[in-house]
C-alpha positions as CSV (number, residue, x, y, z in Angstrom):
1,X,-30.7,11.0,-13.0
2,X,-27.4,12.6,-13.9
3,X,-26.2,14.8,-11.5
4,X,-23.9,17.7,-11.7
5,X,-19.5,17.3,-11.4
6,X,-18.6,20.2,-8.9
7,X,-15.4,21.8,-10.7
8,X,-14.9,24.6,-8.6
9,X,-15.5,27.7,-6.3
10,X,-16.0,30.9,-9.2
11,X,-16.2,32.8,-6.1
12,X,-17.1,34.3,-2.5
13,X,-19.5,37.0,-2.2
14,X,-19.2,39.1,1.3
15,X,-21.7,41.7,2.9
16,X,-18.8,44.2,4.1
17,X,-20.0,47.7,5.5
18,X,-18.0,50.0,3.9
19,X,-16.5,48.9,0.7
20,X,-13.5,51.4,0.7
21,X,-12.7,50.5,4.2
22,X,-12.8,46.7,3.0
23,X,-10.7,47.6,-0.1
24,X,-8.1,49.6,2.1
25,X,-8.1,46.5,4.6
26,X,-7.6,43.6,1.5
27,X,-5.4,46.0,0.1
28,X,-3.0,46.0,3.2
29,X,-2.8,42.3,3.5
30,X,-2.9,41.2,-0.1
31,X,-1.2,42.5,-3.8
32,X,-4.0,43.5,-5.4
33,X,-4.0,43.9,-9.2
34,X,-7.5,44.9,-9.9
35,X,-10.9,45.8,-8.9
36,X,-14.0,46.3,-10.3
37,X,-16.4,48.7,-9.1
38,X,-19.9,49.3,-9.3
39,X,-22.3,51.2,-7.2
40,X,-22.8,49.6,-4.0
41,X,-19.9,46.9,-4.8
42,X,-16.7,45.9,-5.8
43,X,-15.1,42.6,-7.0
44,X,-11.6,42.1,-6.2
45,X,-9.8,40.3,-9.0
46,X,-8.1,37.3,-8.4
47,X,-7.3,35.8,-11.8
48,X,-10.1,33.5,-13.0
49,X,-11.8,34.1,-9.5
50,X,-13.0,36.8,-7.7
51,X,-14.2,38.0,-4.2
52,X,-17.5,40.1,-4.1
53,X,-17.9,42.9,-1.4
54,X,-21.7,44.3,-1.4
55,X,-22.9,46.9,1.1
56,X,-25.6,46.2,3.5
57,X,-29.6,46.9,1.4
58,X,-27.9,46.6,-2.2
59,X,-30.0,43.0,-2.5
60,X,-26.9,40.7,-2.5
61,X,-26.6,38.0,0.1
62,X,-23.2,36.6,1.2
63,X,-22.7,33.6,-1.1
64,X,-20.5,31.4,-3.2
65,X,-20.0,30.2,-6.5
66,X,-20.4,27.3,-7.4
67,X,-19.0,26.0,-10.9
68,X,-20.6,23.1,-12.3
69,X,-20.0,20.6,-15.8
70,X,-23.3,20.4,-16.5
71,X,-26.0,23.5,-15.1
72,X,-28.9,21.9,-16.6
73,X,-28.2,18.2,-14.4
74,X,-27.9,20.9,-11.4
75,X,-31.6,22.2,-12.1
76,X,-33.2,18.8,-12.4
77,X,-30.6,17.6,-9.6
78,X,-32.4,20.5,-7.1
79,X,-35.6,19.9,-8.3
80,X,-35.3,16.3,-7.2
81,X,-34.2,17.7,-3.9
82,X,-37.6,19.8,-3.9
83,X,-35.0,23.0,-3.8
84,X,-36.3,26.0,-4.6
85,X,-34.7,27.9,-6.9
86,X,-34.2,31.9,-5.4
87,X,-35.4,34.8,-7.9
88,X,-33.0,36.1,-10.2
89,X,-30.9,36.3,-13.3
90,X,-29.2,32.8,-12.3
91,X,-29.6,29.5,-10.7
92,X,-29.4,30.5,-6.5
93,X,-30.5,28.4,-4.0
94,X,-30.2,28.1,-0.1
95,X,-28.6,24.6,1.3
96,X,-30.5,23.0,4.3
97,X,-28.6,25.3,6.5
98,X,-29.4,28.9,5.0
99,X,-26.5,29.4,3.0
100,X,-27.0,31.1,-0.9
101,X,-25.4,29.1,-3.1
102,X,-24.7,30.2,-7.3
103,X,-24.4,27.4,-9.6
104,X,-22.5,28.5,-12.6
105,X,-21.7,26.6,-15.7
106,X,-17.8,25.9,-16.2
107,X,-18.0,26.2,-20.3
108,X,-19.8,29.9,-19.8
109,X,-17.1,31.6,-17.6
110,X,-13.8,32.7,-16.8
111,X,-12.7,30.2,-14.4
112,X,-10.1,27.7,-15.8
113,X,-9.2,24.6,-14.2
114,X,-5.6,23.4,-16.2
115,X,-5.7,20.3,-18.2
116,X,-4.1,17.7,-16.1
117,X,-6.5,18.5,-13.2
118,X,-9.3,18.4,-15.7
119,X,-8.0,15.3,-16.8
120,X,-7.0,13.9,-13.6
121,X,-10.8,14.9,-12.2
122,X,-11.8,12.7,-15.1
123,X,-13.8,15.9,-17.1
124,X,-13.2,17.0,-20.8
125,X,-14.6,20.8,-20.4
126,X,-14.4,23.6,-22.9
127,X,-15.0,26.7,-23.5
128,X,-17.5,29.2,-25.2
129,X,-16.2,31.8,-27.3
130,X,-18.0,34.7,-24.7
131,X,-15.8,32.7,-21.8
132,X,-12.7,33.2,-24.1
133,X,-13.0,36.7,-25.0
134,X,-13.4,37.0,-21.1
135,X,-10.4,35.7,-20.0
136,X,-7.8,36.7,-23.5
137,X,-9.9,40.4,-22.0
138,X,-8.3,40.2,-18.8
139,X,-5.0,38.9,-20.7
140,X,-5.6,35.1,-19.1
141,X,-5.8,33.5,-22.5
């Protein structure tokens, strides 16, 4: 079986009371450049990453993102594993230990790992035209 090469962490995902108040507090700490907000969250920008805050009840768990090479090798890799796969738009799970985990494809997002790490991790990744307008969208391409 081929399994998956981890590339990355796409992001963190955080279950924060009061999303202003965690704004205000990230704000205070860190330079901020962006945020994106949508009812019941926000995602801090932090280039090709990003750091979700969702209010308590908005059906988020805390999680992270995993970026993968391959998301298909992760499928058949978990279904080896007997791992269920959580309901949803994408491929969720919970390790042996409870934690939500989001398996992302690297090709299909934002996240950019620069060539001589791509090299030097021994991968040869691309990426799709969506992932491209993504990041030349957020002037990273």
């Amino acid at each position: 079986m081929n399994r998956p090469r981890l590339v990355g962490i796409n992001h963190v995902a955080l279950e924060v009371d009061d999303i202003d108040r965690a704004l205000a507090f990230y704000g205070r700490v860190f330079d901020i450049k962006r945020v994106d907000r949508e009812p019941g969250a926000a995602f801090l920008d932090m280039g090709d990453q990003f750091i979700a805050f969702f209010e308590p009840g908005s059906g988020e768990d805390r999680h992270f993102g995993l970026v993968v090479d391959d998301r298909e090798a992760a499928l058949c890799a978990l279904a080896a594993a007997e791992v269920s796969i959580l309901p949803g738009r994408g491929l969720d799970f919970r390790d042996p230990f409870g934690n939500r985990v989001q398996v992302v494809q690297y090709d299909q997002i934002q996240f950019t790992k620069a060539g001589p790490v791509l090299r030097g991790m021994g991968l040869a990744l691309g990426k799709t035209e969506a992932a491209i307008a993504e990041l030349r969208a957020n002037g990273l391409a």
